[in-house]
C-alpha positions in Angstrom: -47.4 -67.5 -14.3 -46.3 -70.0 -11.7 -42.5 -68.9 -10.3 -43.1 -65.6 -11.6 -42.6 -62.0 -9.6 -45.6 -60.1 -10.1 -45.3 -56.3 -10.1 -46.6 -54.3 -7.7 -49.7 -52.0 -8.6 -48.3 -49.2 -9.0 -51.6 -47.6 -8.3 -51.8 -48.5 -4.7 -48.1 -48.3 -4.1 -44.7 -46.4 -4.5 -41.6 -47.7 -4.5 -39.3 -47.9 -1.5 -36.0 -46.4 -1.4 -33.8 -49.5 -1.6 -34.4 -51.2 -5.2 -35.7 -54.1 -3.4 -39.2 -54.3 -5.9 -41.2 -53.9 -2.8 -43.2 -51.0 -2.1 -45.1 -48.7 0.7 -48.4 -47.9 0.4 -49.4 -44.9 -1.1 -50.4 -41.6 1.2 -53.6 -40.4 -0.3 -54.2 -37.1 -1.6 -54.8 -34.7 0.5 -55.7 -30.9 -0.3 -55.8 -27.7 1.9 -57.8 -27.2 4.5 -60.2 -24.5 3.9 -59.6 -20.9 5.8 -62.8 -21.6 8.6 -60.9 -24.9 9.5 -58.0 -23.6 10.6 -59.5 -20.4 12.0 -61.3 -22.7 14.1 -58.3 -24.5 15.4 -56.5 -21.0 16.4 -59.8 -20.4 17.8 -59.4 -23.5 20.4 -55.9 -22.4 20.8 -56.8 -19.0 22.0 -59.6 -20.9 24.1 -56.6 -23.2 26.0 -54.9 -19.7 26.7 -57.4 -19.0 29.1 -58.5 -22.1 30.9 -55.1 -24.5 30.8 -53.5 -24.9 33.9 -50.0 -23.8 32.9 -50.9 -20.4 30.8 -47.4 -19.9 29.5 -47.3 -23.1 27.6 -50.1 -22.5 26.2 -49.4 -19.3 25.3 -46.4 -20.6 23.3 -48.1 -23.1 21.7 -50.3 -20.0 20.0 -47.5 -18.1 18.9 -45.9 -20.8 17.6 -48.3 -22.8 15.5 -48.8 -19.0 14.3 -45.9 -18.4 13.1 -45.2 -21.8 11.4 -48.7 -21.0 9.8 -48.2 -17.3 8.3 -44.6 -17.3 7.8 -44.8 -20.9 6.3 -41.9 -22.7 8.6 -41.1 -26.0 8.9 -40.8 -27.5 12.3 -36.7 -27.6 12.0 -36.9 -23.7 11.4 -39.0 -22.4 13.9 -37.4 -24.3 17.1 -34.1 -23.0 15.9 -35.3 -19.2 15.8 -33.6 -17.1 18.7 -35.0 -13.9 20.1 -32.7 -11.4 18.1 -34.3 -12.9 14.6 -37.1 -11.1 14.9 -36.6 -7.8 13.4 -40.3 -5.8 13.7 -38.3 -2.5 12.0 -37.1 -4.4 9.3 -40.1 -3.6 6.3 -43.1 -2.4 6.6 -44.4 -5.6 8.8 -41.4 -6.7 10.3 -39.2 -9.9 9.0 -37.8 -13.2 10.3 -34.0 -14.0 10.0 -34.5 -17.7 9.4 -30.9 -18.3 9.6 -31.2 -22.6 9.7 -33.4 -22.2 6.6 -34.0 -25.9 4.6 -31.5 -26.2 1.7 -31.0 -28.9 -1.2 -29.7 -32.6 -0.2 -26.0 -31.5 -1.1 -26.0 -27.7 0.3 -26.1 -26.8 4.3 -28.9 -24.4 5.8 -29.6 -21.6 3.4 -30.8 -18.4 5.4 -33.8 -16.3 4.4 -35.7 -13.5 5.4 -39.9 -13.8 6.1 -42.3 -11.3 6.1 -44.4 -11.2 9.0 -47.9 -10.9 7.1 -51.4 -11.3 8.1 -50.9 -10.1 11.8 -47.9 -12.0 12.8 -46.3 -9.0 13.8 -49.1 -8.2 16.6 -49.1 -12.3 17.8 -44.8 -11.8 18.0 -45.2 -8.6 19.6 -47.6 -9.8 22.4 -45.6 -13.0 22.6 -42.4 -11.2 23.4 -44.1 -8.7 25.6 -46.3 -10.7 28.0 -45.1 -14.6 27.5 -41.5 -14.9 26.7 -41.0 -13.6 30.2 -42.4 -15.9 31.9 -39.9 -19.1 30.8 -36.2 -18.9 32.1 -33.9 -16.3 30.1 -32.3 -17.6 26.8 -32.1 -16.5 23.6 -34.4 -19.0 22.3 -37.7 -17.5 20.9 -40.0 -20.4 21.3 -38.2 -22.0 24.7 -39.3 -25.0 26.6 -40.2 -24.9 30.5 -36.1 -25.1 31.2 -35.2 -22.2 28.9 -33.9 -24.3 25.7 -35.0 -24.8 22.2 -37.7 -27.1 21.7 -37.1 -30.3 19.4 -38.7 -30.7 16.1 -40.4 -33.8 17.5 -41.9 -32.1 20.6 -43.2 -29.7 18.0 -44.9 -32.4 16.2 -46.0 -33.8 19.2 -47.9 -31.4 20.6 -49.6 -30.8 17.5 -50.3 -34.4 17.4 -51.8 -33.9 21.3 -53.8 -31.0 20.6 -55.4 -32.8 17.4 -56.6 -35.4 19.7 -58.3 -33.4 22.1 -62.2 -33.5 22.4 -63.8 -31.2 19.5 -60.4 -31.1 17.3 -60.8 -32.3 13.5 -57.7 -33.9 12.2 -58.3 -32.3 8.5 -58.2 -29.0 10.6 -54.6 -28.7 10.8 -52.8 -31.5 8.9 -51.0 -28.8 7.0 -49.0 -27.8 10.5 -47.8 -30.9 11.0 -43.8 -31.3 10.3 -44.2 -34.7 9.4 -45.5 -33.5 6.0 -43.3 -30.5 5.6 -41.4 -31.6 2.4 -44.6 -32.0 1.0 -47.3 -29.8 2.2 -44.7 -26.8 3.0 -43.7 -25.8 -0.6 -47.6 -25.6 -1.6 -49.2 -24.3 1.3 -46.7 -21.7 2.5 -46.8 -20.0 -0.9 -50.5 -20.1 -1.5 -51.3 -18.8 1.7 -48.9 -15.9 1.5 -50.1 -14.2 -1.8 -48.4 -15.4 -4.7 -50.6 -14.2 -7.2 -50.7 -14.0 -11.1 -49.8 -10.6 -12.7 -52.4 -7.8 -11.8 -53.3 -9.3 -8.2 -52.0 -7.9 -5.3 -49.2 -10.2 -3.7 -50.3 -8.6 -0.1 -53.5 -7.8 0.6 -52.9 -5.8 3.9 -49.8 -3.8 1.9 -52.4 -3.6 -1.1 -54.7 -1.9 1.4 -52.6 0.3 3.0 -50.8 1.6 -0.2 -54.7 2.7 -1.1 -55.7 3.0 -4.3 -54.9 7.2 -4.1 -51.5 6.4 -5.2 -51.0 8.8 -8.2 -50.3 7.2 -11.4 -46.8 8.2 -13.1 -45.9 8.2 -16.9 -42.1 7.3 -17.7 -41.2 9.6 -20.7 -37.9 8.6 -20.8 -37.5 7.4 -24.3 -39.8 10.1 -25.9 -37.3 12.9 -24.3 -34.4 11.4 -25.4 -36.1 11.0 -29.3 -37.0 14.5 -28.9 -32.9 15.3 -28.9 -31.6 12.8 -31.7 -31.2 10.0 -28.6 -32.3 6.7 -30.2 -30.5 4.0 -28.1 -29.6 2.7 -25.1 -25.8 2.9 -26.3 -26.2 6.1 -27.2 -27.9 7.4 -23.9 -25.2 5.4 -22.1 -22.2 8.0 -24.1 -24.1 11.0 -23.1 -24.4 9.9 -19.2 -20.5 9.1 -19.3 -19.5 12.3 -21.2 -22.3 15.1 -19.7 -23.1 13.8 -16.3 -20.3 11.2 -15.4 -22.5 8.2 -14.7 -21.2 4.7 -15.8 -23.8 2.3 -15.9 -23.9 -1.0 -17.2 -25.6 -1.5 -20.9 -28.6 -3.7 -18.8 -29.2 -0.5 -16.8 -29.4 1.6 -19.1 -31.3 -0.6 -21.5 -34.1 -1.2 -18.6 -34.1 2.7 -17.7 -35.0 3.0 -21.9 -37.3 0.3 -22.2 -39.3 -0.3 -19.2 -41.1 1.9 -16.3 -38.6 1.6 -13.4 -40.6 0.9 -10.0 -38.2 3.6 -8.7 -35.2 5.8 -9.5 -32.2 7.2 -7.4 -31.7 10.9 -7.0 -28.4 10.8 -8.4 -29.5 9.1 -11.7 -32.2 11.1 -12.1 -30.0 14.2 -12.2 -27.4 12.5 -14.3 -30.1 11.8 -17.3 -31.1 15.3 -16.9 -27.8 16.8 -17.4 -27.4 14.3 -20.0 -30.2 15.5 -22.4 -30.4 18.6 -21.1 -34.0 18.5 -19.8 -35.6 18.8 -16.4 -37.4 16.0 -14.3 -40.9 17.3 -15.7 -39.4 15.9 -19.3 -39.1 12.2 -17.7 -42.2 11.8 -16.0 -45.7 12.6 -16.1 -47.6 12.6 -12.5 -51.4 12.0 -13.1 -52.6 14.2 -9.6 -56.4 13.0 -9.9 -57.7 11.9 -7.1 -58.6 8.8 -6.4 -61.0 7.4 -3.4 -58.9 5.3 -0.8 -60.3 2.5 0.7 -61.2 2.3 4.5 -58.3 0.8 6.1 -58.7 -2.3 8.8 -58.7 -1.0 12.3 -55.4 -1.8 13.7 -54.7 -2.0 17.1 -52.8 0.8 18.7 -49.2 -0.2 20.5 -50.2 1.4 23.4 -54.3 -0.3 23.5 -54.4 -2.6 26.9 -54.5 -6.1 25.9 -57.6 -8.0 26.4 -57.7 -10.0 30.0 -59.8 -13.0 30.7 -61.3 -13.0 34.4 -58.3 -15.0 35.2 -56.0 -11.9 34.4 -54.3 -13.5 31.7 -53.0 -11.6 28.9 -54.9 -12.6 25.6 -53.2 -12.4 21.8 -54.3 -9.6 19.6 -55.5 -12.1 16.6 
């Protein structure tokens, strides 16, 4: 119709933020890269480490893209990461203190702690040991050549530079880039680490090393207490007050009656046995069969010599 606005196709584009009925093109979709894809780009990585002119750099660069990879941090987390944040006795693998963590468009930074999974202990540990040294003192982690933090931007733009070296593939490590971190972060940082649907194991490397020898244990809990006239969670509650002098909240008590605790204190477990007057062999059953563990991955020894090119340069673990 002559005079008229026409929409825009909706289809092709998305609205900007300003109401003004113009719109942006639309990004394309874009899925995952698959795992050999970005092992190959860690691969050329490890490659630089050995034949770039400034090794420490380099170096960096490795740890860095590593850690933004396996503990799923955006750009703005990493280059505000300081030396004491990394905590390698804190868990079985070691955490991060993310203290600038991203919060919500109203809220400040909202701190976190990250696993260090899939080897990122090993990468940190080398990093720390053999490359940190070797830029100016500071209590940045992942410092520039003058001892500060590095910018966001120079963290996306050395990303950007290393994807357009000779061999690189851009679709091998979009998902690093901290351009697309509201976007790519929430999905990608979660897939990769584990979350999996009831049944699967969350960690594979802690699935591995718990073994499946772990003995299987029966809570008898409620069949104890029906043995002695003990029907209820309110009731069991009295009995702990009165016998053993435990006050526990009614949701305590209720999930001690209804469900299989993943673990319980010393202290409680000696209350409910004062309480109905039975021993610890009344509240649990321990199945003792044996069960065949699994062969563990060979994991390097702290004190194993670090692999060397001819150069002398000291290589990551990963």
């Amino acid at each position: 119709m002559p005079g008229a606005r026409q929409r825009p196709d909706e289809s092709t584009c998305r609205p900007s933020r300003a109401s003004t009925g113009s719109c942006r093109p639309a990004r394309p979709p874009r899925s995952p890269p698959v795992p050999e894809r970005v092992s190959e780009f860690f691969e050329f990585l490890k490659t630089r480490i050995a034949t770039a002119r400034k090794y420490a750099p380099a170096a960096r660069d490795y740890a860095l893209f590593r850690t933004l990879y396996h503990a799923g941090l955006r750009s703005e987390e990493a280059a505000l990461l300081d030396r004491p944040d990394v905590h390698f006795n804190r868990g079985p693998f070691g955490k991060l203190h993310v203290r600038f963590g991203k919060g919500a468009h109203t809220s400040g930074p909202r701190p976190r702690w990250v696993s260090m999974l899939d080897g990122l202990d090993l990468v940190l540990h080398w990093f720390l040991d053999d490359v940190r040294g070797k830029f100016p003192d500071s209590a940045v982690l992942f410092a520039d050549e003058s001892g500060g933090a590095l910018h966001p931007g120079t963290i996306r733009n050395r990303l950007r530079y290393l994807m357009t070296l000779p061999g690189r593939h851009p679709a091998a490590t979009w998902p690093l880039d901290g351009e697309l971190d509201d976007e790519i972060r929430p999905s990608l940082g979660h897939v990769h680490r584990g979350c999996l649907p009831a049944g699967g194991s969350r960690h594979a490397r802690r699935a591995v090393r718990g073994g499946a020898a772990r003995m299987n244990i029966r809570w008898k809990l409620r069949m104890t207490a029906a043995q002695r006239e003990v029907w209820t969670g309110t009731q069991l509650r009295r009995l702990l007050a009165e016998k053993a002098g435990l006050e526990l909240s009614a949701a305590s008590v209720s999930a001690l009656f209804t469900k299989e605790p993943a673990q319980v204190k010393l202290p409680t477990l000696a209350a409910l046995c004062t309480a109905l007057e039975c021993t610890p062999n009344d509240l649990f059953e321990v199945d003792t069969t044996p069960v065949a563990r699994p062969a563990a991955p060979p994991r390097p020894a702290p004190d194993q010599p670090k692999a060397a090119t001819a150069r002398g340069r000291s290589m990551p673990p990963l």
